[in-house]
Backbone as numpy.savetxt, mean C-alpha at the origin, in Angstrom:
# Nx Ny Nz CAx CAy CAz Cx Cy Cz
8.07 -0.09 -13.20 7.39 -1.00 -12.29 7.24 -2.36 -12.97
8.07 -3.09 -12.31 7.90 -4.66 -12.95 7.87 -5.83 -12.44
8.06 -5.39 -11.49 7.85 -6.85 -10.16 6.89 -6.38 -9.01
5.74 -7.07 -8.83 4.90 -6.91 -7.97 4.88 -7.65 -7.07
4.47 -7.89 -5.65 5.29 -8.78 -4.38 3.16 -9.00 -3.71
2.92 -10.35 -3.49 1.22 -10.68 -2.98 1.78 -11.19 -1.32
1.66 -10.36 -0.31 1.81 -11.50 0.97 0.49 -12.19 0.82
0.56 -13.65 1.12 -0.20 -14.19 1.14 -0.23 -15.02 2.40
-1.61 -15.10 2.67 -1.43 -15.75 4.16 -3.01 -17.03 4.24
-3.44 -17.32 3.62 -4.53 -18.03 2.65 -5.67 -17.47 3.13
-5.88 -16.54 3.17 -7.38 -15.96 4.02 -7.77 -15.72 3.00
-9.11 -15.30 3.08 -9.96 -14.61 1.84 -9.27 -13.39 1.14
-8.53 -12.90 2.42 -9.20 -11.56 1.87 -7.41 -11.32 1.32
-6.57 -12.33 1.91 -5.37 -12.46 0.83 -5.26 -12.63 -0.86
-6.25 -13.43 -0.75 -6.37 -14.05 -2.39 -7.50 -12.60 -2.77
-7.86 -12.09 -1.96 -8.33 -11.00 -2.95 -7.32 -9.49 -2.90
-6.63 -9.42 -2.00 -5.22 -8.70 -2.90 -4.30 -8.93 -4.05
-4.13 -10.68 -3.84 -4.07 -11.12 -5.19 -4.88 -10.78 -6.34
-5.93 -10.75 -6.45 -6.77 -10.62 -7.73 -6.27 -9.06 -7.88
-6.43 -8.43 -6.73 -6.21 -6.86 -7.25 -4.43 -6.57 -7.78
-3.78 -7.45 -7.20 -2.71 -7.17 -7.78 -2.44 -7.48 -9.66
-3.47 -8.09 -9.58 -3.51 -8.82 -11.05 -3.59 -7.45 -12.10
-4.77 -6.80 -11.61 -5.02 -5.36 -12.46 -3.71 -4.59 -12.57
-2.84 -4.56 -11.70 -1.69 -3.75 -11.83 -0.82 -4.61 -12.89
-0.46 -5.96 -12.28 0.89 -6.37 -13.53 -0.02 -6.34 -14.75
-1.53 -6.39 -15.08 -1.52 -6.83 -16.31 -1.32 -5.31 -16.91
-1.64 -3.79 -16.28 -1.91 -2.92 -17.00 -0.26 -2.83 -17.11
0.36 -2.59 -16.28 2.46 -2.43 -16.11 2.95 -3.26 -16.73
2.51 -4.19 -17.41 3.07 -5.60 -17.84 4.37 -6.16 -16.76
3.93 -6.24 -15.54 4.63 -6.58 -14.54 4.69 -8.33 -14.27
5.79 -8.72 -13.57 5.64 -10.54 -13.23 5.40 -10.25 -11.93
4.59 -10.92 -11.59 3.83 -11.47 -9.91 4.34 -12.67 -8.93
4.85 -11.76 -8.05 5.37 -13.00 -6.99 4.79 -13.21 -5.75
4.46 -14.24 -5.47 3.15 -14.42 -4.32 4.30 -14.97 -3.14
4.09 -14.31 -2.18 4.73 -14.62 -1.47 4.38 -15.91 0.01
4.97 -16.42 0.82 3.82 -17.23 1.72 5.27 -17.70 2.85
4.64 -17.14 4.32 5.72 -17.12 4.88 5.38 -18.03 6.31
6.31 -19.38 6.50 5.86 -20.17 7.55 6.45 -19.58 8.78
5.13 -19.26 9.53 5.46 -18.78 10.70 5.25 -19.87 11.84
5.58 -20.59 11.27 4.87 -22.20 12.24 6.04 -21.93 13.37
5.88 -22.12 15.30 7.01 -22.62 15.95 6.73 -24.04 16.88
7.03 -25.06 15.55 6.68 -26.52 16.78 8.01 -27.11 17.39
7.68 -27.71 18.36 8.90 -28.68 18.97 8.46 -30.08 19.33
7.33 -30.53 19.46 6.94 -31.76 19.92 6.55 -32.74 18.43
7.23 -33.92 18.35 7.30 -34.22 16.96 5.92 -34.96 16.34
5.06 -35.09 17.48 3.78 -35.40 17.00 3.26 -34.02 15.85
3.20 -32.64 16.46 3.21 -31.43 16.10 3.96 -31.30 15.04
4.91 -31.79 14.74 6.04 -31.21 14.35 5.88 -32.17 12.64
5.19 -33.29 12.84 4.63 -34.36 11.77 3.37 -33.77 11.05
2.34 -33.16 12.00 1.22 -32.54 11.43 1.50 -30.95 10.57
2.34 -30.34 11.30 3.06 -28.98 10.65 3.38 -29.64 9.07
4.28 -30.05 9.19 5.11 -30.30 7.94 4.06 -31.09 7.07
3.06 -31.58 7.06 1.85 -32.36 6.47 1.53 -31.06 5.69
0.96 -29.93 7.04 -0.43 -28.97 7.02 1.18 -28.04 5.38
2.34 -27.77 5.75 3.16 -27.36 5.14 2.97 -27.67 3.56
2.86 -29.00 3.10 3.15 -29.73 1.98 1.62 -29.26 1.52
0.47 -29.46 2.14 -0.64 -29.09 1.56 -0.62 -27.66 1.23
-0.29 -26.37 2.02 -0.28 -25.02 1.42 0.83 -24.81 0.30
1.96 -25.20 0.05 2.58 -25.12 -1.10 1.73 -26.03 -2.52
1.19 -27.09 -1.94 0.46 -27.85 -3.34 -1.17 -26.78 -3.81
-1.41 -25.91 -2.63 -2.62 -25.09 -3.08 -1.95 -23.91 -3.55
-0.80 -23.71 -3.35 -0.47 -22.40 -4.07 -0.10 -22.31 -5.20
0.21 -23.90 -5.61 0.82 -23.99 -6.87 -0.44 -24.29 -8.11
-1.35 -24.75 -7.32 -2.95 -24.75 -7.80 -3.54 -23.28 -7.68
-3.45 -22.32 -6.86 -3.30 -21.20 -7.16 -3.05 -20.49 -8.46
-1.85 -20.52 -8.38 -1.08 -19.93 -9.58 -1.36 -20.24 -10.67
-1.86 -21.90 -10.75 -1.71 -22.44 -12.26 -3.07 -22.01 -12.88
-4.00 -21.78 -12.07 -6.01 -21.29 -11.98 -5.79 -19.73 -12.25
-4.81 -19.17 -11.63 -4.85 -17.52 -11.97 -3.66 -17.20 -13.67
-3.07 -18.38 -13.64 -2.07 -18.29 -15.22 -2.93 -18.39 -16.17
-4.14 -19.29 -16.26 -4.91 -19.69 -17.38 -5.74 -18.21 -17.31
-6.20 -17.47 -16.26 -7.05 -16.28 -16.53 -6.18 -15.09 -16.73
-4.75 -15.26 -16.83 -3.88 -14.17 -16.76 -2.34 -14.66 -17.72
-3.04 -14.93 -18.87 -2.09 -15.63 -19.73 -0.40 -14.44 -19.77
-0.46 -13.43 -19.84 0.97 -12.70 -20.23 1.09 -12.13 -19.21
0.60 -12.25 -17.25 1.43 -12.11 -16.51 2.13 -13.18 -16.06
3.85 -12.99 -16.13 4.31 -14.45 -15.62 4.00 -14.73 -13.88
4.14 -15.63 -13.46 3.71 -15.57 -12.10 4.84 -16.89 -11.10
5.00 -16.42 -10.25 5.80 -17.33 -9.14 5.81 -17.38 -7.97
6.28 -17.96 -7.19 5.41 -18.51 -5.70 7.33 -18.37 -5.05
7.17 -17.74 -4.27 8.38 -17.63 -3.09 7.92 -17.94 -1.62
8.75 -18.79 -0.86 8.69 -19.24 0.19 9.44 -19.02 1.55
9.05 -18.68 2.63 10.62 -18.23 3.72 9.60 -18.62 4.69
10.62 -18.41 5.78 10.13 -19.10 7.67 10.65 -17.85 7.88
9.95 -17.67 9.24 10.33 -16.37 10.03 9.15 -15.82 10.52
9.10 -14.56 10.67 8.31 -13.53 11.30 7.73 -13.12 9.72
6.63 -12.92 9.42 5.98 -12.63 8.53 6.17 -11.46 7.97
6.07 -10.66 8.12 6.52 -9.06 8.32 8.23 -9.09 7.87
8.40 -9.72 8.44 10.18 -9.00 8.10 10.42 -10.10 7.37
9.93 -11.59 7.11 10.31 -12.09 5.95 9.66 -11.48 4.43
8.81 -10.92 4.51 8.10 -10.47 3.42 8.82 -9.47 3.09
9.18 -8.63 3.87 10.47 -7.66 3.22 11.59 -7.70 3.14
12.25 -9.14 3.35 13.61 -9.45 3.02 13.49 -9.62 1.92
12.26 -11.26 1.25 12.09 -11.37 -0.16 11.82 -9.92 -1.26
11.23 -9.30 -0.69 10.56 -8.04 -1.72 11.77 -7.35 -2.19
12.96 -7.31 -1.18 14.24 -6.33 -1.44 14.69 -7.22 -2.19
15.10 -8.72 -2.05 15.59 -9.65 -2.83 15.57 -9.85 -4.56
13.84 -9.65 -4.44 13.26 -9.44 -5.75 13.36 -8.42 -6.08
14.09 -7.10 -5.51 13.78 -5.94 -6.90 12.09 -5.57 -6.25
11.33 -5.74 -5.58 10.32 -5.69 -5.81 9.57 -4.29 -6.18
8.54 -4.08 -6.88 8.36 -2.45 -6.59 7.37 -1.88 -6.39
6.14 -3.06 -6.15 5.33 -2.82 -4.69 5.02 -4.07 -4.29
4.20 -4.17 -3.32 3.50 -5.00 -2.13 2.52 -4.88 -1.98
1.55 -6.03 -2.59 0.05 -6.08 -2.27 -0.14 -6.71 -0.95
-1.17 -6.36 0.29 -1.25 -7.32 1.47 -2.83 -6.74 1.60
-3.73 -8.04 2.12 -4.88 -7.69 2.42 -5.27 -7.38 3.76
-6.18 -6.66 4.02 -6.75 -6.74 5.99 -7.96 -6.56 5.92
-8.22 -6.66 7.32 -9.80 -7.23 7.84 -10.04 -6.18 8.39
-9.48 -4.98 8.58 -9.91 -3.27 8.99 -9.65 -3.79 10.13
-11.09 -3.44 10.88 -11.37 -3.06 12.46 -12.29 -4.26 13.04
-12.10 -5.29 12.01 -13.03 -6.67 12.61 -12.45 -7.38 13.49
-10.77 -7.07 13.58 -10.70 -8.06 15.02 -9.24 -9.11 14.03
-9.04 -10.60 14.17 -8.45 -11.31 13.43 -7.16 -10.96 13.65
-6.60 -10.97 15.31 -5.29 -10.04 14.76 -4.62 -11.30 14.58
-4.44 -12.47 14.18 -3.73 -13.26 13.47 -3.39 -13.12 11.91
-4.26 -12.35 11.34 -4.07 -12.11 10.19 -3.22 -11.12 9.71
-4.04 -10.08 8.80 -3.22 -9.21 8.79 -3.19 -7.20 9.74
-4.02 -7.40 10.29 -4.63 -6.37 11.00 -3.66 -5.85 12.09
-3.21 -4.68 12.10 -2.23 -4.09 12.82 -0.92 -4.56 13.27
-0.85 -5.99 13.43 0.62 -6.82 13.23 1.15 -6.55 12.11
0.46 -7.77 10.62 1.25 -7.86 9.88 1.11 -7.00 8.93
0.16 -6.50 8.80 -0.01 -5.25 7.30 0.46 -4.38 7.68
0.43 -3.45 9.16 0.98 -2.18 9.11 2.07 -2.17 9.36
2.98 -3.89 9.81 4.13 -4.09 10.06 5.25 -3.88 8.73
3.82 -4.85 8.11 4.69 -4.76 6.41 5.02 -2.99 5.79
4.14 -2.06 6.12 4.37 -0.92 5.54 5.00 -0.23 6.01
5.80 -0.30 7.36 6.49 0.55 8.05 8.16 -0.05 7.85
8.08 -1.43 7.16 9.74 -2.19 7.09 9.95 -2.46 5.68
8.89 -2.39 4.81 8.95 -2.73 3.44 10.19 -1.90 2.58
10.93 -2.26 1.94 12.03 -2.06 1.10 11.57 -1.11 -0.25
10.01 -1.30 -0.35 8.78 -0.18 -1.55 7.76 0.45 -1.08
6.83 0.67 -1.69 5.60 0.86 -1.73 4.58 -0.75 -1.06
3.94 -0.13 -0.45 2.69 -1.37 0.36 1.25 -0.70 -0.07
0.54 -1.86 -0.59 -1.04 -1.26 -0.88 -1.65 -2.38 -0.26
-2.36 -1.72 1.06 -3.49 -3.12 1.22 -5.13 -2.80 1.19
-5.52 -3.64 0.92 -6.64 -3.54 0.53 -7.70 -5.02 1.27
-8.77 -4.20 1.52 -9.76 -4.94 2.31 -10.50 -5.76 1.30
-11.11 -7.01 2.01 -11.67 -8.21 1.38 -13.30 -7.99 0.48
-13.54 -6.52 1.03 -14.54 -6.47 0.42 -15.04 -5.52 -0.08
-13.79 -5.25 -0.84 -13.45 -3.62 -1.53 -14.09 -4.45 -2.88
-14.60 -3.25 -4.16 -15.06 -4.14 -5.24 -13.94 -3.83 -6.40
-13.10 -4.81 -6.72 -12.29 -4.69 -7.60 -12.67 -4.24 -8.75
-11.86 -3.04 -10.40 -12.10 -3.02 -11.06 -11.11 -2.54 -12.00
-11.48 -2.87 -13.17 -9.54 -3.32 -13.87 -9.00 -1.36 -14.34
-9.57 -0.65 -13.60 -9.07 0.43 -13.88 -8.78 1.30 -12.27
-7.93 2.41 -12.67 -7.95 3.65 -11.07 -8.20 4.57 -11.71
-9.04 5.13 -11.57 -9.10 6.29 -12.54 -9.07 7.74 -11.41
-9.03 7.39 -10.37 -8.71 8.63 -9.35 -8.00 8.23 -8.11
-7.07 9.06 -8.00 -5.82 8.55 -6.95 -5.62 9.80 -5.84
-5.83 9.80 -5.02 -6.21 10.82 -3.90 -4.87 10.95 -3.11
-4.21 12.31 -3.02 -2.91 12.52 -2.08 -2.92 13.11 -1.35
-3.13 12.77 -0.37 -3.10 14.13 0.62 -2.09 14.68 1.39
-1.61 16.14 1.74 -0.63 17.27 1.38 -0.82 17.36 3.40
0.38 16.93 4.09 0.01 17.58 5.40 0.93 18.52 5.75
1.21 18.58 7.04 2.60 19.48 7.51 3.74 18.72 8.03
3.93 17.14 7.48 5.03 16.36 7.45 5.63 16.79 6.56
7.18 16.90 6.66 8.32 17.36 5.85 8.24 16.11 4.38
7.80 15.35 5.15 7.70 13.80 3.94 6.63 13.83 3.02
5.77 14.46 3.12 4.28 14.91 2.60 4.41 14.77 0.99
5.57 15.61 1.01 5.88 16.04 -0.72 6.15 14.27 -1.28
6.83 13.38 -0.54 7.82 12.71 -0.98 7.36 11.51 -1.90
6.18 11.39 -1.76 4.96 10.69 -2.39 4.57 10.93 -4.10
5.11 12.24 -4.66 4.29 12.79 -5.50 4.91 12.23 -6.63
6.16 11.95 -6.73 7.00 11.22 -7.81 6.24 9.83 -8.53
6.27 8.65 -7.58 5.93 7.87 -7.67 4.81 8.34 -7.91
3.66 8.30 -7.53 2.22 8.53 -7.67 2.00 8.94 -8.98
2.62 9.95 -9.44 3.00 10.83 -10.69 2.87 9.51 -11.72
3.86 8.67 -11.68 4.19 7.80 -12.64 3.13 6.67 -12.13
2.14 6.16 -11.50 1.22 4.84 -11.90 0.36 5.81 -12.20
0.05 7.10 -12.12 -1.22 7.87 -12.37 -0.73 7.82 -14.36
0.16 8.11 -14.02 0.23 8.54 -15.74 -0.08 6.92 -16.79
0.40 5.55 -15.62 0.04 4.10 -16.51 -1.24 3.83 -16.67
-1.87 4.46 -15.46 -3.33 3.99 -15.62 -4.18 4.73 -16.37
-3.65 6.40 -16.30 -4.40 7.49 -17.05 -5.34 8.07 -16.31
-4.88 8.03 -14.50 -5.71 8.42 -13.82 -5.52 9.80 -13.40
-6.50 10.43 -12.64 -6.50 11.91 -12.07 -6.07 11.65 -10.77
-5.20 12.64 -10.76 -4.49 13.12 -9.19 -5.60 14.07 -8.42
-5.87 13.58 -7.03 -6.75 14.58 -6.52 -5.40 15.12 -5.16
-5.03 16.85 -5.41 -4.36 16.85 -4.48 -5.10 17.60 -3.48
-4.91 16.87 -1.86 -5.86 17.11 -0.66 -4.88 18.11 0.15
-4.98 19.20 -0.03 -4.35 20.41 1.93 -5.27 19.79 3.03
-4.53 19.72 3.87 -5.59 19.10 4.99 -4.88 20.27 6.25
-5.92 21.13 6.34 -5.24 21.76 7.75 -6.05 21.77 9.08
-5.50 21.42 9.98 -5.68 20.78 11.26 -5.10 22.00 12.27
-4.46 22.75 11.93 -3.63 23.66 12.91 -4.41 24.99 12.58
-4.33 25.83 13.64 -4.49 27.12 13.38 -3.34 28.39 12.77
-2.39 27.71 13.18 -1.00 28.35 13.53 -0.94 28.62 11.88
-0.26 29.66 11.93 0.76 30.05 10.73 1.17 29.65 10.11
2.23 29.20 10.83 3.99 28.40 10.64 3.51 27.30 9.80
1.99 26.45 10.48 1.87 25.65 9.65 1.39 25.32 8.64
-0.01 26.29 8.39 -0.32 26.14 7.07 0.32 26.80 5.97
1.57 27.56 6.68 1.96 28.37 5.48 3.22 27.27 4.88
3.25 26.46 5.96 4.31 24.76 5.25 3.35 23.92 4.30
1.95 23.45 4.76 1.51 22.82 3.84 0.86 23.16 2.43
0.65 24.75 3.09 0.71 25.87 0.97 1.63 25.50 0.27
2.90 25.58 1.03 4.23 25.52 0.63 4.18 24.40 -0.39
4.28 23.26 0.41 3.75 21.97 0.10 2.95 21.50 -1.61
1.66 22.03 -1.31 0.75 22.68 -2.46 1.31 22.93 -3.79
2.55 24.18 -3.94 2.69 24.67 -4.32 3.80 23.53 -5.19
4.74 22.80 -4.13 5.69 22.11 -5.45 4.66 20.80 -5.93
3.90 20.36 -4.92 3.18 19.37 -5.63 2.76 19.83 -7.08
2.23 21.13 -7.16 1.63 21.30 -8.49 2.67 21.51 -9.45
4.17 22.22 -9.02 5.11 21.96 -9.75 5.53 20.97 -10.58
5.51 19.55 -9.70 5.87 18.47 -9.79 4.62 17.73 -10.79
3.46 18.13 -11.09 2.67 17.67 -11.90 2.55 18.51 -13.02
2.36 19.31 -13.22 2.72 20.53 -14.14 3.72 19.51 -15.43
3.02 20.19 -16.63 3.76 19.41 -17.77 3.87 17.61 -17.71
3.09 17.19 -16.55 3.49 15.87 -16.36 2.13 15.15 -17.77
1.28 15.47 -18.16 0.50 15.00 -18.82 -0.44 13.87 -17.71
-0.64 14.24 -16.61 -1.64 13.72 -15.93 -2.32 15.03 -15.58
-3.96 14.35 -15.34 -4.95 15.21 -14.96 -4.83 15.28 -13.63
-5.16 16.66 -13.01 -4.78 16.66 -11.15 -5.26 18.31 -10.93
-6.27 18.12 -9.63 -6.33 19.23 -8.98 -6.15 18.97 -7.67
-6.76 20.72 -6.73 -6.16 20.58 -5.74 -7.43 21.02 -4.75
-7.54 20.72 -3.91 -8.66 21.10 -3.07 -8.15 21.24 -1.41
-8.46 21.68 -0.63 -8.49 22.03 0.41 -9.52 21.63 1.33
-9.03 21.02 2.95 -10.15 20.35 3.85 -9.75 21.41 5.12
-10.54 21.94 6.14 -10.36 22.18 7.46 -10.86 20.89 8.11
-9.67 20.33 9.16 -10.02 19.33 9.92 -9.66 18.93 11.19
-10.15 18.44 12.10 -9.62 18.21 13.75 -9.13 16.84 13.43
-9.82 15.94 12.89 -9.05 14.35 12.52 -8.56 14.70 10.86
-7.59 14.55 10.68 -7.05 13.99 9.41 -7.58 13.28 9.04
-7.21 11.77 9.53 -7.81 10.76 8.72 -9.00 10.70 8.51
-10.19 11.40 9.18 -11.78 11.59 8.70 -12.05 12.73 7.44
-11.03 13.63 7.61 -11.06 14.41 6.32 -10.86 13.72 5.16
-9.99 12.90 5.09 -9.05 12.06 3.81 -10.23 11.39 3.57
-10.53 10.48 4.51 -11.47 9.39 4.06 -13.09 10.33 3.50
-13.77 11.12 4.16 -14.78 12.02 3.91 -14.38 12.48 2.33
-13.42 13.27 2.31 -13.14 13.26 0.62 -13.29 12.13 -0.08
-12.33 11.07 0.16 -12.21 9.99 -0.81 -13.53 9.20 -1.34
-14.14 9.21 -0.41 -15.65 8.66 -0.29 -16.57 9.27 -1.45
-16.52 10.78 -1.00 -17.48 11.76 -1.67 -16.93 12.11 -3.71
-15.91 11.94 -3.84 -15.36 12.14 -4.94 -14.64 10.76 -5.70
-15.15 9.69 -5.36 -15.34 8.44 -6.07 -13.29 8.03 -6.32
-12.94 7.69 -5.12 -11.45 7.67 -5.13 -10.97 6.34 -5.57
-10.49 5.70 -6.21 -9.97 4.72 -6.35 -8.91 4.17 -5.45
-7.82 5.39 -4.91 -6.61 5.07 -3.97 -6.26 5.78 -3.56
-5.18 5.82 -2.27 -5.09 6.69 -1.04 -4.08 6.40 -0.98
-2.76 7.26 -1.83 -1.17 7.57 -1.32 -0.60 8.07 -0.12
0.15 7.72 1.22 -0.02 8.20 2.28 1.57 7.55 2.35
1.93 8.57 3.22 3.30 8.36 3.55 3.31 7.72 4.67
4.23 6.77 5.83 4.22 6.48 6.64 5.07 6.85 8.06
6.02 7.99 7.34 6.87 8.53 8.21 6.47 9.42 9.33
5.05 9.74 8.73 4.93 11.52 9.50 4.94 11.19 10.63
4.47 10.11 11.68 4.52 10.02 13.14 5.78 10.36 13.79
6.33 10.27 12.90 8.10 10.38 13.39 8.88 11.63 13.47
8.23 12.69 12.85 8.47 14.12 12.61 8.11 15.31 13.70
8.69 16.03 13.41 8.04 17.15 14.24 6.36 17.46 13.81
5.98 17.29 12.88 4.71 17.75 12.92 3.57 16.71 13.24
4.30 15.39 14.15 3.48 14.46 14.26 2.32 15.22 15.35
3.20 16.14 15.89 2.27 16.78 17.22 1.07 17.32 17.26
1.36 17.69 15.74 -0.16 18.40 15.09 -0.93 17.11 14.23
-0.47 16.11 13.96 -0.67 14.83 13.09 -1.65 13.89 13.68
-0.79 13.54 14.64 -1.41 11.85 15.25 -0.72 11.25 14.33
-1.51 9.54 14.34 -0.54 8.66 13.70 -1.88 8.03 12.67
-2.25 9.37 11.80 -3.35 9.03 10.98 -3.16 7.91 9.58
-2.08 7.42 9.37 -1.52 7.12 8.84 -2.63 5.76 8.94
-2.17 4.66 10.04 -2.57 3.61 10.23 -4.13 3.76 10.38
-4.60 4.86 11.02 -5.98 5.14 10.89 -6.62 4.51 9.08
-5.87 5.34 8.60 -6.44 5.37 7.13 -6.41 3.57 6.84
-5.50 3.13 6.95 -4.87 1.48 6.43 -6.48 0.88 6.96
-6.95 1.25 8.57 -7.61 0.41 8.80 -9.11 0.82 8.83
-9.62 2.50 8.52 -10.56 2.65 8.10 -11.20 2.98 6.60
-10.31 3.51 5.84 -10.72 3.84 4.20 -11.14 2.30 3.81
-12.17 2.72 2.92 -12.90 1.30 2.31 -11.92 1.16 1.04
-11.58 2.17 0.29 -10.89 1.74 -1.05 -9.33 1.80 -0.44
-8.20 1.05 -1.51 -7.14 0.71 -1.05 -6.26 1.67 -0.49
-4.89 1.94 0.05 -4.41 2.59 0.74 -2.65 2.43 0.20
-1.79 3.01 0.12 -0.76 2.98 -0.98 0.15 3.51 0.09
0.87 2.61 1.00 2.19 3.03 1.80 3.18 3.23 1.42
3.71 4.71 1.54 5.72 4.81 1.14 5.99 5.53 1.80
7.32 4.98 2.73 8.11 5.34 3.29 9.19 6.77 2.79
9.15 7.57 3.52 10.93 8.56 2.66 11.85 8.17 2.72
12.28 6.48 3.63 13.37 6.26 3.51 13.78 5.44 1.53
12.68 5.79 1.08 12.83 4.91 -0.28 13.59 5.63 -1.45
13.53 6.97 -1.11 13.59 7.99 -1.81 14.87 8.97 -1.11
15.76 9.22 -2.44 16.85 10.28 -1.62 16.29 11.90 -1.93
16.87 13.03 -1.44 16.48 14.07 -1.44 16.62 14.89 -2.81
17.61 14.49 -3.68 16.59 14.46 -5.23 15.91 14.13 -5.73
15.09 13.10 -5.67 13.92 12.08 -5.96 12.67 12.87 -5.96
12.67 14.03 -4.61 11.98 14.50 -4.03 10.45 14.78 -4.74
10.81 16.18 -5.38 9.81 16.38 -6.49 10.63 16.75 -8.27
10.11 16.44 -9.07 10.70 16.46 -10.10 10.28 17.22 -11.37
């Protein structure tokens, strides 16, 4: 992990994904690229004079940005990338561009702001992103460690596909894996998939030299189980795949996925299975 990707969109609660991204490159010794994407569409050249003004001023604050977060962050290198477009899909053109190998983006939960990043552009970013997406709310309390990283195990075929990665920032930070069964079904078929499940996860950590157990929830909402755990057992982060809506077991699922992005108070860690081939799987 060595390139870290900040959408930035100048809100508060952007520059405070920034700060949190900071804890990651400095512990990964990663370089930081802040990203900032003009979504301006003018045509009238009165408009079109004030744009390109309001333009020249957000690149001169970002570069004041950067130079205010270099002096407090002397050995992460840091750089400022720029694109027009749709926010969302320019942020993941650059991120693929860069190698990137995650994506910090901030949101405002359930307050409303959908100009920002709230169900447009954050959950846009995690469903097209080229990595991993972590966003995190403006008034989460940052702290330069994770010392507990919460996964939770459903009856999506993709469930497992998470545990690799996770595996490896748990082992940089020196944090504990909490692994979550969450069963929602009565049926058989299915909890005897997410035991299944269970079973290589612990494979896949086994000999890994990270700390990790496993616990078990009965639940009608998913995402109130996840979050009810995470809460109660002092979680630092919430690995969640983004595929499962798309599966057969979305039927038993919902689309708890985005639930979590926009209700968990601590951060939320999006990956796709398209990131990962079917050896990757568990290891």
């Amino acid at each position: 992990m060595k390139r870290l990707v900040v959408a930035f969109d100048f809100s508060r609660n952007s520059e405070h994904a920034l700060e949190y991204a900071l804890v990651y490159a400095q512990k990964l010794s990663a370089a930081l690229e802040l990203i900032w994407i003009d979504d301006s569409v003018s045509s009238a050249s009165l408009v079109d004079t004030i744009e390109e003004a309001l333009r020249i001023e957000k690149k001169n604050f970002l570069k004041d940005l950067i130079k205010n977060y270099a002096a407090k962050y002397p050995t992460v290198p840091m750089k400022i990338n720029l694109g027009k477009g749709k926010v969302y899909q320019e942020v993941s053109k650059i991120a693929f561009r860069l190698k990137a190998d995650i994506i910090f983006a901030g949101t405002h939960g359930l307050s409303g702001y959908e100009k920002y990043w709230i169900g447009s552009n954050a959950f846009r970013i995690t469903t097209s992103a080229p990595c991993p997406v972590v966003t995190i709310k403006g008034d989460y309390a940052i702290t330069d460690s994770i010392s507990n990283i919460l996964v939770p195990l459903d009856s999506s075929l993709e469930t497992k596909k998470k545990l690799p990665f996770t595996r490896e920032l748990a082992k940089q930070f020196g944090s504990k894996i909490h692994l979550l069964k969450v069963y929602n079904s009565k049926l058989g078929v299915i909890r005897r998939r997410i035991d299944s499940f269970g079973d290589e996860a612990l494979k896949c950590l086994k000999n890994s030299d990270v700390e990790y157990e496993l616990n078990t929830r009965e639940a009608d909402n998913v995402a109130t189980a996840i979050i009810d755990y995470a809460e109660n057992h002092q979680i630092d982060l919430i690995t969640i795949m983004t595929d499962q809506e798309t599966t057969t077991g979305s039927r038993f699922l919902g689309p708890y996925s985005q639930q979590l992005i926009h209700l968990a108070k601590m951060p939320v860690m999006s990956l796709r299975a398209t990131y990962y081939t079917q050896e990757e799987d568990m290891i």
